[in-house]
Each structure stands twice: as C-alpha cells, then as structure tokens.
DOVEXSE-110733 format. One record per residue (C-alpha): residue number from 0; residue in one letter; z, y, x. Coordinates in steps of 0.05 Angstrom, whole numbers, plus 5000, padded with zeros to 4 digits. Example, Ala and Ser with C-alpha at 12.3 -4.5 7.8 and 13.67 -1.06 7.14 Angstrom:
(0,"A",(5156,4910,5246))
(1,"S",(5143,4979,5273))
***
This chain:
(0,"X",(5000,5000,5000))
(1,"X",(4975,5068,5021))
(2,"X",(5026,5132,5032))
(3,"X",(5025,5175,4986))
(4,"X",(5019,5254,5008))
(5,"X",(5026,5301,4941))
(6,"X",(5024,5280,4875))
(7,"X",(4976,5335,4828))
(8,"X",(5014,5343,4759))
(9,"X",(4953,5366,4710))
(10,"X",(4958,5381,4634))
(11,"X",(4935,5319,4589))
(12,"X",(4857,5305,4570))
(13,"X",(4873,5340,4501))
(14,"X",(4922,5381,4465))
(15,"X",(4985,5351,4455))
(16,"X",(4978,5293,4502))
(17,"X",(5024,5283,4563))
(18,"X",(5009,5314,4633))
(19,"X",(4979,5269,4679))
(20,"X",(5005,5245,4748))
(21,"X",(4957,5243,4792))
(22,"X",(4969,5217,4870))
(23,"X",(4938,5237,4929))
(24,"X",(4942,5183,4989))
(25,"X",(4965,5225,5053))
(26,"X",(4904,5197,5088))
(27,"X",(4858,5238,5035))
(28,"X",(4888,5296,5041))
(29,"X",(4849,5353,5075))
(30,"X",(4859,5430,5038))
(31,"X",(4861,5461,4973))
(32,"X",(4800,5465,4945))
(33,"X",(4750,5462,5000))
(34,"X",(4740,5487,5064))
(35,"X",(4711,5555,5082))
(36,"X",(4697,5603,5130))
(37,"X",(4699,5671,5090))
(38,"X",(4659,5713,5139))
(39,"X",(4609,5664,5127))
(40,"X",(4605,5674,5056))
(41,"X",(4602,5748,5069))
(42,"X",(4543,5748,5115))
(43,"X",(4503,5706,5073))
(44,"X",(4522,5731,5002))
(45,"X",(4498,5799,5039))
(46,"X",(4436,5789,5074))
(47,"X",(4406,5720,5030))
(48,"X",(4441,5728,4965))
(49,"X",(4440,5670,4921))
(50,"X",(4381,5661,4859))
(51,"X",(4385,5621,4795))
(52,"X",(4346,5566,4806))
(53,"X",(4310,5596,4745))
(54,"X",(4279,5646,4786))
(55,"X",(4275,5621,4855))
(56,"X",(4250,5552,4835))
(57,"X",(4218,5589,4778))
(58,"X",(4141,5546,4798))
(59,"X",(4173,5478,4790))
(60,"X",(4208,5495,4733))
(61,"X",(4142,5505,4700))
(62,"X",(4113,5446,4729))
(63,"X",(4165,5402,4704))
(64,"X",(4152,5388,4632))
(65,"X",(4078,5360,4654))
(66,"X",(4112,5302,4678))
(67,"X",(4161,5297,4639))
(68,"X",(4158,5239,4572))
(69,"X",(4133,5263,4514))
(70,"X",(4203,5250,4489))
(71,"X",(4236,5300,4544))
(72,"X",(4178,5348,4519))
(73,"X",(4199,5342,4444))
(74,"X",(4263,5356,4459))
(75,"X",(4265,5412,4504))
(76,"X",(4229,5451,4436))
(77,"X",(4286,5433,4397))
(78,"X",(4334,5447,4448))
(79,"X",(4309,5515,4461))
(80,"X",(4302,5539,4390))
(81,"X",(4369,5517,4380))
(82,"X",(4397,5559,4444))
(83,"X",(4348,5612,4434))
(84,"X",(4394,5658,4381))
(85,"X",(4453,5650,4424))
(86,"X",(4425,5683,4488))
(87,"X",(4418,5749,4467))
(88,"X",(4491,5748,4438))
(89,"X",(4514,5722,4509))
(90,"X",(4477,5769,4547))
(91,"X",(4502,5829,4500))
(92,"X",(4580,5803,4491))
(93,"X",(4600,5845,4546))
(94,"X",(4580,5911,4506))
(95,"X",(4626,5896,4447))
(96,"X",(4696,5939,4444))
(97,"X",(4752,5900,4434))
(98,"X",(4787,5894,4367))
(99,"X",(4866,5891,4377))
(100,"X",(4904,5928,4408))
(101,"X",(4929,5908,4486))
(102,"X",(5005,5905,4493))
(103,"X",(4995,5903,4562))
(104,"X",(5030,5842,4576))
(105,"X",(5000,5775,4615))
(106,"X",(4952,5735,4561))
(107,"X",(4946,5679,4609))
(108,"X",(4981,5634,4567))
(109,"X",(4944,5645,4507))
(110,"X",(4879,5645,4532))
(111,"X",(4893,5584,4554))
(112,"X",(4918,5547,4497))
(113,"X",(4861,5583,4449))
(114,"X",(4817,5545,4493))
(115,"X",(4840,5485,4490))
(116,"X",(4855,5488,4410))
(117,"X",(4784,5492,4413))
(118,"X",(4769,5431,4456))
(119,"X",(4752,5450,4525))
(120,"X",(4778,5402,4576))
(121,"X",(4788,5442,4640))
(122,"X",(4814,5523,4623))
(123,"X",(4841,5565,4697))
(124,"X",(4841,5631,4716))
(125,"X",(4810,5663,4783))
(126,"X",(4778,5725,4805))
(127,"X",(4707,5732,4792))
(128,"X",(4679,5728,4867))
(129,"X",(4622,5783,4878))
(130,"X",(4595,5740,4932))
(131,"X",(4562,5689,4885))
(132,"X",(4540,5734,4836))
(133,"X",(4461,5717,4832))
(134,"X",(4420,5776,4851))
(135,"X",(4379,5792,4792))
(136,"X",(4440,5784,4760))
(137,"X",(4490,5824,4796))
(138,"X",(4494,5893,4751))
(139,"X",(4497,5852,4694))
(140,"X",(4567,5826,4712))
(141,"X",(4620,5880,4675))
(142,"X",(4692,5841,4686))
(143,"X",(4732,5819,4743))
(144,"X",(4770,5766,4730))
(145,"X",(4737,5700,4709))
(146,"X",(4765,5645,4657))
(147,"X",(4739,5582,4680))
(148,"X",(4721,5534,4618))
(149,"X",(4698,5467,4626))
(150,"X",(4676,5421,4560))
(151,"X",(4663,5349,4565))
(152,"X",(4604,5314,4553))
(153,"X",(4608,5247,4520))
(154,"X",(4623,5190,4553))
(155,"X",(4575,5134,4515))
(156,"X",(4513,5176,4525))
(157,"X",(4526,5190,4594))
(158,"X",(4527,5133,4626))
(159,"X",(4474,5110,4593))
(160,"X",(4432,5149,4642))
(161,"X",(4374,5162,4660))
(162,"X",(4360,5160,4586))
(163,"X",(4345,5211,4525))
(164,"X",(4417,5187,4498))
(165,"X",(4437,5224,4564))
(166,"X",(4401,5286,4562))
(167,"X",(4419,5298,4488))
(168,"X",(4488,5291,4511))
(169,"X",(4481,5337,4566))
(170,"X",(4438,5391,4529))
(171,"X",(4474,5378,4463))
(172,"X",(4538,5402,4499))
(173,"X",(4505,5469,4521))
(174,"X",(4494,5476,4438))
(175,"X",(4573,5465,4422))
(176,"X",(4595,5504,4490))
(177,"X",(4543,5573,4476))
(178,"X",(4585,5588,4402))
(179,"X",(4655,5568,4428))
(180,"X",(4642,5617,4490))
(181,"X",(4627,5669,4434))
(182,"X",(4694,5646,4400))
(183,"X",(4735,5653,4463))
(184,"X",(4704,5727,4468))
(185,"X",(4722,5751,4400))
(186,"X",(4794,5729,4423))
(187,"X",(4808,5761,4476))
(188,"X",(4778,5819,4442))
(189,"X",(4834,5812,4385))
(190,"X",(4891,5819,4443))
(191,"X",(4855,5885,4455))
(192,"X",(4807,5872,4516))
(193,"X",(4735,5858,4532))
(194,"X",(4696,5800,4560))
(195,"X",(4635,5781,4576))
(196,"X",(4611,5703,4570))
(197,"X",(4569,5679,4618))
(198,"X",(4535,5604,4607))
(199,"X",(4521,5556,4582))
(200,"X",(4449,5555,4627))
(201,"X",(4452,5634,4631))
(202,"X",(4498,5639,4679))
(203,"X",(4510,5690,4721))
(204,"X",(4535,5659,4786))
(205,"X",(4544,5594,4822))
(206,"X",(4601,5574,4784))
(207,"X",(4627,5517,4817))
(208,"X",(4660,5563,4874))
(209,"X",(4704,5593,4813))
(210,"X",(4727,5537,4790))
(211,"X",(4747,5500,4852))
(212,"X",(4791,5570,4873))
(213,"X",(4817,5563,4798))
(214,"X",(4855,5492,4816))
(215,"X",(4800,5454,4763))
(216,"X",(4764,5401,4819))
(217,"X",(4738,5392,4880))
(218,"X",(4661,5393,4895))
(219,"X",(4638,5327,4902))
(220,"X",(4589,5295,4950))
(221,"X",(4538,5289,4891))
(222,"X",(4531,5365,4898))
(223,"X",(4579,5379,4828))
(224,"X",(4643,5395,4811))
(225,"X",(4689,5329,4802))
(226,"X",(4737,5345,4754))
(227,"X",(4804,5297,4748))
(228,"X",(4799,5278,4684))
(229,"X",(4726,5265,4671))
(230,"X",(4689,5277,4736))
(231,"X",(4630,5307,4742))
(232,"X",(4620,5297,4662))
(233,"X",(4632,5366,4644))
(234,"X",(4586,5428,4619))
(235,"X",(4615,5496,4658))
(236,"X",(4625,5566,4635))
(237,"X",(4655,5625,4660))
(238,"X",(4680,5690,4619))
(239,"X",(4703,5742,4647))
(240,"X",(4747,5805,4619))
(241,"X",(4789,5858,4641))
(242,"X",(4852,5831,4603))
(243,"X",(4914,5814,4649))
(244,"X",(4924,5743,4662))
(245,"X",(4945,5707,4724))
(246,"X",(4903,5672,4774))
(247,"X",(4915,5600,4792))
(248,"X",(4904,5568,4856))
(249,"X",(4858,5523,4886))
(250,"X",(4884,5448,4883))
(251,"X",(4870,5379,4931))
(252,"X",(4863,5319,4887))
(253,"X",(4827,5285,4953))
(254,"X",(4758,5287,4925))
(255,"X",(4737,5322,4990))
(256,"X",(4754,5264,5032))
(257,"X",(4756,5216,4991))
(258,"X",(4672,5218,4974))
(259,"X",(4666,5208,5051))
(260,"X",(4696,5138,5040))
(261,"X",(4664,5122,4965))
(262,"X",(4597,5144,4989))
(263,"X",(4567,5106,4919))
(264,"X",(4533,5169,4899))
(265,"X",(4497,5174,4964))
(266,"X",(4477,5102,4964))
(267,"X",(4453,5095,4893))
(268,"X",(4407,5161,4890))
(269,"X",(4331,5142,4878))
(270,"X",(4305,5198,4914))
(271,"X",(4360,5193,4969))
(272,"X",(4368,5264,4957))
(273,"X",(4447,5265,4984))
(274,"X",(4470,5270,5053))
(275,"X",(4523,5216,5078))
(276,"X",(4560,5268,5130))
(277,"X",(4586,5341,5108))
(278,"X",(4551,5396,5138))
(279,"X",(4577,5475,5141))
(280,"X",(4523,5510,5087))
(281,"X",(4526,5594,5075))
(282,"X",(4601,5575,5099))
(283,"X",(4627,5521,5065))
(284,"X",(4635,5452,5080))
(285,"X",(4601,5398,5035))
(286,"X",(4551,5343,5025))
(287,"X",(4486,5381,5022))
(288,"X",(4437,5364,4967))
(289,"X",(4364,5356,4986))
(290,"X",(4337,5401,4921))
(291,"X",(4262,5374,4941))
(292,"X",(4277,5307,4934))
(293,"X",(4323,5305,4872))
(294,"X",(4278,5348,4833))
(295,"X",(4214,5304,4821))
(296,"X",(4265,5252,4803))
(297,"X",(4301,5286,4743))
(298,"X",(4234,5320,4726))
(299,"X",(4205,5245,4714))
(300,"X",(4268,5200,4692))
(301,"X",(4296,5240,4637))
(302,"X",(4330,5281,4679))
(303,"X",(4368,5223,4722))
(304,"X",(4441,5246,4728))
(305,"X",(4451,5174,4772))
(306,"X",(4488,5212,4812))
(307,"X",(4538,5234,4762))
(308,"X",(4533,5166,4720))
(309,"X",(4555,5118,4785))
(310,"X",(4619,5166,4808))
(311,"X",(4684,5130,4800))
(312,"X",(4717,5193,4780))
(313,"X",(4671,5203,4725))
(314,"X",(4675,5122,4705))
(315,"X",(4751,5124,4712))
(316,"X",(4780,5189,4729))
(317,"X",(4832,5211,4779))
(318,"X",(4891,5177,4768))
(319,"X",(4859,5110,4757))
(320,"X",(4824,5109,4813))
(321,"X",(4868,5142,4860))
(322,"X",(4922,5090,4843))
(323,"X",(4879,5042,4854))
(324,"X",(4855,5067,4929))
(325,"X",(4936,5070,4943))
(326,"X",(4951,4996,4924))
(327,"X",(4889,4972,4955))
(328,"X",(4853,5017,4995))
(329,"X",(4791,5015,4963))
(330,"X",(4745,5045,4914))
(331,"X",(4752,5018,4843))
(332,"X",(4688,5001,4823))
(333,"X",(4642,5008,4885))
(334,"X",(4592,4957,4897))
(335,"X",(4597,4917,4822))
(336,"X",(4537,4927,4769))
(337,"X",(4590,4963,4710))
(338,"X",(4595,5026,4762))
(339,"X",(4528,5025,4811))
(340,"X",(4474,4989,4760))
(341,"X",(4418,5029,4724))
(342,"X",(4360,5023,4696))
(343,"X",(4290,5071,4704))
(344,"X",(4247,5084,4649))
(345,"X",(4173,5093,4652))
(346,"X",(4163,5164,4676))
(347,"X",(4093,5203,4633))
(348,"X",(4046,5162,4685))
(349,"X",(4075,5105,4683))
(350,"X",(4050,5086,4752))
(351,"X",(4110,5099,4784))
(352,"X",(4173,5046,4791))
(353,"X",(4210,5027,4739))
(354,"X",(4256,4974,4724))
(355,"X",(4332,4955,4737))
(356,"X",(4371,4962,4795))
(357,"X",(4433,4935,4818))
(358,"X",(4479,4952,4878))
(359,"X",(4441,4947,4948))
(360,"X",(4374,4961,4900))
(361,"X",(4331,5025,4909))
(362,"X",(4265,5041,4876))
(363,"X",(4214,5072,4927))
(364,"X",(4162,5119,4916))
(365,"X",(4102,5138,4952))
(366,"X",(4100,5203,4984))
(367,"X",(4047,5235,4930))
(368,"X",(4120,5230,4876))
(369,"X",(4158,5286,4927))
(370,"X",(4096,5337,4919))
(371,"X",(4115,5395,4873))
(372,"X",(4101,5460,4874))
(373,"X",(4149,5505,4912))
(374,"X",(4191,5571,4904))
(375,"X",(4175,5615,4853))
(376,"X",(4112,5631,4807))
(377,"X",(4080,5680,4853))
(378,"X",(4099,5633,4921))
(379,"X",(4059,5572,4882))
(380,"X",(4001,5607,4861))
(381,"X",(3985,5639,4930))
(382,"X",(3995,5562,4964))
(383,"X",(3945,5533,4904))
(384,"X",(3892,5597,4924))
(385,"X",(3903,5569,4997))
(386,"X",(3891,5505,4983))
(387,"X",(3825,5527,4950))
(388,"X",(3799,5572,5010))
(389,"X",(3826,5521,5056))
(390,"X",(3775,5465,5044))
(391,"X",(3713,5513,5041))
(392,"X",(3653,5510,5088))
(393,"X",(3653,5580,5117))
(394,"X",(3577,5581,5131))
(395,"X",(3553,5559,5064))
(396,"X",(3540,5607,5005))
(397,"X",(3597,5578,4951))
(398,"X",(3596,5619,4886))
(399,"X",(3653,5573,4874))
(400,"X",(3695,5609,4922))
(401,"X",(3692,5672,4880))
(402,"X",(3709,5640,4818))
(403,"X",(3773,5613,4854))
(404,"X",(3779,5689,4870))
(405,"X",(3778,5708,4801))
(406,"X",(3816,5653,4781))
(407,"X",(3872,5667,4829))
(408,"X",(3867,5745,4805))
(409,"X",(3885,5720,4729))
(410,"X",(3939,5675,4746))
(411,"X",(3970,5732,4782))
(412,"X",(3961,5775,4740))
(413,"X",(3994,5725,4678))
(414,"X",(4056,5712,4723))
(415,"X",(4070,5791,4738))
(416,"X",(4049,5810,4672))
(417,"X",(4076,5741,4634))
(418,"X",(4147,5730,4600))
(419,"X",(4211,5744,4637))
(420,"X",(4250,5692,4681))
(421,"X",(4282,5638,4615))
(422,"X",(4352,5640,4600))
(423,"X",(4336,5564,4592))
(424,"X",(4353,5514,4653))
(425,"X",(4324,5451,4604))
(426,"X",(4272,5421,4654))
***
C-alpha cells in the first residue's frame, strides 16, 4: 500500500450529497494546480496572444463538415439553430444593469449554491486572467473576476464514443448550459451587480487556466481539464461580474503526475495526436496536443472524444481510482476492453479504417487522411492559389492560369467580404 500525501475534501456530485474524500498518494504529488512560469505567460500573452480556434483555425473549420457523415451534417443545422438565439443574449449580457440592490457584503456563498441548485457540477471563484483573454475578444471582456461553472455531460452517451449518441451529448449540453449561464446572470444581477456570461462555444478565453487556479481540476494529458468527479466529461463556462466574492485556490488531486503513469489516453488516440513526456508551452507545463493530427480525426469520426472516453478519471472518478492506485499501485482500468475498447464508424468516404479496437490496437491511416487545410480563411486560400501557379508550365500560354486568377480574386473577396468569425465551435 502506497503513502498517502494530502487528502482533497470536495463538495458531493450534487446538492445535498456528502463531500467526497479524495487521496492523493505522496508519490503523485507535484503543485497546486500546475506548473508555471509567469513571465512566460506574460511574454507570450503579449507578443502571440492567444485566438479562438474559431478564427485562427477558421479554414479547417469550414472544411470540416465535407467530411463529416451526413448524420454530423444534419445535426450541426439543428444544433446551430438551436444555439443561434442564445448568442446574441450572451454576447449582450454584460450591458444589462443590475436589478437589486448590492449590500456590499461577500456573495460567494450564494453564487455558489444558486449554481448548484441549478445543476452544475464544478462552481469556484478566480480572477479573470487578462493574459488568456483571446485577441479579437479582448475589449469585449467587461468584469474581473470569473465564476468558473462546469455542467456534466452524460455518462451513457459519452462513452459511447465516437458516436452521434456522443456528440448529441456533448452539443446537447452546450443547449442546457447557454440558458442556465443566462439564469446565473440575472442572479447576480438581483444581489445588485453585473455579469457578463461567456460560453458555452463563445467563449472569451482559454478557460481551462481559470479553472485550474479556481481549485476545479488539473489539466490532463489528453489536453482537457480532468475534473474529480467526472473527468474530463464536463461542458465549461466562465461568468464574470464585478460583485464581491472570494477567490479559491488552485488544488493537487495528482492528475499532473499521475497521467505520466496512466498514459491510456496517449496510447489509445487514433491519430496519436498526444505527446507521452510534458513539455514547457507559452509557460506552462503539460502534455502538448498535436492540433494537426487530432483534427482530421474528430472531423471524420463523429467528433472522436477517445481521448476523453478511455480516461480513468472520467470512467471512475477521483476517489475510485486514486484508492485504487494506493492499495495497488496501479491504474484501475488500464489495459482491459470496459476502459481502452472502441469502436470507428465509417467516416463520409468510407475508404478509410473502420472497425473495433481493443487495447494494444490502433487504426492507421495513410498520409493523404492528415491533409487539411491550414490557419485561417485567407492563409488557405492563398496556399490553394499556390498550389494552382505552382504546377504551371511557365513558357506555355495557359488561359487557365488567369481564370485561377480570377478565381482566387472571388474567393478573397467572399472571405473579407463574407460573414463574421461563428459564435459556433460545432465542427
């Protein structure tokens, strides 16, 4: 039996039910949170500030849905009409005065337990960090603190994955979470103050930084927040408001070493698209995620989530499996078909793999699958124009040349011209 080092006392999975025990061996134990070098952060949030992906992967975005099934197609309609009315309240809620009248005194508290009366999982309280505010984003943020609300998706549906069952349980979660955000607004405008919601998919920031610094999880080596009760399983959303509530600190639960031992995420990923070792990235140490070789995965297999599926902490949360690791020294779960097995479905082609695959089993793909387009809508249609010049015969006459010209002109023209960047991160 393992030593333990701390034991993490968190409040039960819903309202009313006991707090939760959770131990941390002492040889798992590394810092709160994670660890970081804030001049880092500094320099990089200054000279290469961070991009939703809607924006700097704005051309694969668009490419997406062509490969996706028709079923992922289908969906992503329904998905966006039903999201659609709820953006422009979200984007706006910061505007709206509040509607008590403050007493001054800390709301913390009640914040809190308003959240969870309306079924969020994970509630804390940090400061909203300017440093991973997105740029295009950055005047729109009003508030400075930041309530940090995480709301579960289900359990059946995920781990069903890759499947539609799992995408309508991860999209249909953004549809519960984009009205309760609204709630939690009108709230804290009843104690008298404002706030601004910010997500589902609109979000404002990299969020995950927020709610690691307010005690909620650790990031994992799959590249998401692990959270102790359901992992990885959880839809995030920040508010933030100008009411007076107190922050809470960052918190180990061992996730940070303890993915350096499970390692099942990195060895069950299709497109190996997660690094075994930690490396220091814009200041932080982490498992870096290789975007360009996860993306044509969840484009094709209804948008994979293997990664989040084949976690133990997601299967069988904290305390289970840190128990576990203490009276045996091992991870609960790893190499048996209930935690590492899944099963690909037949992506729009259908001529790439497909089929089940148990522990030790990877599909493979030919380099042609990893081919999308790149950066953001202007980026990919300058690299398609090259592609066209590139193969010409420079001493022949091609009138083909200057319809490529023309062609080039238009689609340029459409992307400058076109809609905005989509609230919308379906696809």
């Amino acid at each position: 039996m393992l030593k333990v080092g701390h034991v993490v006392t968190r409040p039960g999975r819903r309202l009313g039910d006991a707090p939760v025990d959770i131990p941390v061996p002492e040889e798992l134990e590394t810092v709160p949170g994670i660890p970081i070098t804030s001049r880092e952060v500094d320099f990089y949030s200054r000279e290469y500030p961070l991009q939703r992906q809607q924006v700097e992967h704005a051309a694969d975005t668009e490419w997406a849905p062509s490969v996706g099934t028709e079923p992922m197609r289908k969906y992503q309609k329904e998905h966006d009409s039903a999201m659609e009315p709820y953006y422009a309240l979200m984007n706006a809620s910061g505007d709206l005065e509040a509607t008590g009248t403050p007493t001054g005194e800390d709301v913390t508290e009640l914040i809190k337990a308003h959240a969870r009366e309306l079924g969020y999982l994970e509630v804390g309280m940090t400061a909203h960090d300017p440093r991973y505010i997105y740029q295009d984003r950055r005047s729109h943020v009003k508030y400075t603190h930041a309530i940090c609300l995480a709301l579960e998706q289900d359990f059946v549906e995920t781990q069903s994955a890759p499947s539609m069952a799992a995408e309508h349980g991860h999209y249909g979660t953004y549809e519960i979470q984009a009205p309760l955000g609204l709630k939690m607004v009108d709230f804290i405008r009843s104690l008298g103050y404002q706030a601004q919601v910010h997500g589902p998919s609109n979000h404002s920031a990299a969020t995950i930084p927020m709610f690691v610094a307010a005690g909620l999880g650790q990031l994992g080596a799959n590249g998401q927040l692990l959270t102790p009760h359901a992992g990885a399983r959880c839809r995030l959303q920040i508010i933030t408001t100008d009411a007076p509530v107190t922050y809470d600190s960052p918190v180990d639960y061992g996730f940070h070493a303890f993915c350096q031992v499970c390692q099942v995420c990195v060895n069950r990923c299709p497109g190996r698209a997660l690094m075994r070792e930690k490396v220091w990235w814009r200041g932080v140490e982490k498992n870096k995620l290789i975007y360009k070789r996860c993306r044509p995965v969840m484009a094709r297999y209804e948008g994979c989530a293997i990664c989040m599926k084949v976690c133990p902490i997601n299967k069988y949360n904290a305390k289970v499996v840190m128990e576990h690791y203490i009276q045996t020294g091992q991870v609960l779960g790893k190499g048996t078909h209930d935690l590492e097995g899944y099963t690909l479905h037949p992506d729009s082609s259908e001529k790439y793999t497909f089929g089940y695959f148990g522990p030790g089993e990877l599909p493979t793909f030919n380099g042609e699958f990893f081919e999308i387009p790149k950066g953001t809508r202007e980026e990919a249609t300058m690299n398609q124009y090259i592609k066209v010049i590139s193969k010409e015969d420079p001493s022949a006459a091609n009138p083909e040349s200057d319809q490529a010209l023309f062609d080039f002109r238009d689609r340029l023209r459409e992307v400058i011209k076109g809609e905005g960047v989509s609230d919308s991160t379906m696809f």
